[in-house]
C-alpha positions, 0 to 999 in steps of 0.5 A: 702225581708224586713223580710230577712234583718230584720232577718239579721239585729237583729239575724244573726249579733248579733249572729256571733259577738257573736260567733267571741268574743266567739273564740277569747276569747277561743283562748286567754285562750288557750294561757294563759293556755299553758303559765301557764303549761309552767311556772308550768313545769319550777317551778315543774323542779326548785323544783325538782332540788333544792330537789336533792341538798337539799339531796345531801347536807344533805348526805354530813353533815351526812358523815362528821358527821359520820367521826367526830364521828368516830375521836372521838371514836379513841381518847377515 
C-alpha cells in the first residue's frame, strides 16, 4: 500500500497535470489558429477586392485615355 501511494504520489500525478497543461495548451493554440485563419481569409477577401477596383480603375484611365486620343486624331 505504501509503494501504491508512492507510486501515486511521484508518477501518476506529475504525469496527468502534465498531460492536463499539455491540453489546455493544444487547446488554446487551437483557438489562436482558427483566429489567425479567420484574420487571414478576411485580409486575402480585402486584397482581392481592392484588386478588382485597382483594375476596375485602370480600365476606366485607359478609356478615357482611348477617347482623348481618339478627340485628338478628329481635330488633326
Amino acid at each position: 500500500m505504501d509503494l501504491l501511494n508512492t507510486v501515486m504520489q511521484w508518477i501518476v500525478a506529475p504525469v496527468a497535470a502534465v498531460v492536463y497543461m499539455i491540453y489546455n495548451k493544444q487547446q488554446e493554440h487551437h483557438t489562436d489558429i482558427a483566429v489567425l485563419k479567420s484574420q487571414s481569409e478576411l485580409h486575402q477577401q480585402n486584397h482581392e477586392k481592392e484588386i478588382t477596383q485597382i483594375r476596375e480603375v485602370t480600365k476606366a484611365i485607359f478609356a478615357k485615355l482611348d477617347r482623348i486620343e481618339e478627340a485628338l486624331r478628329e481635330r488633326k
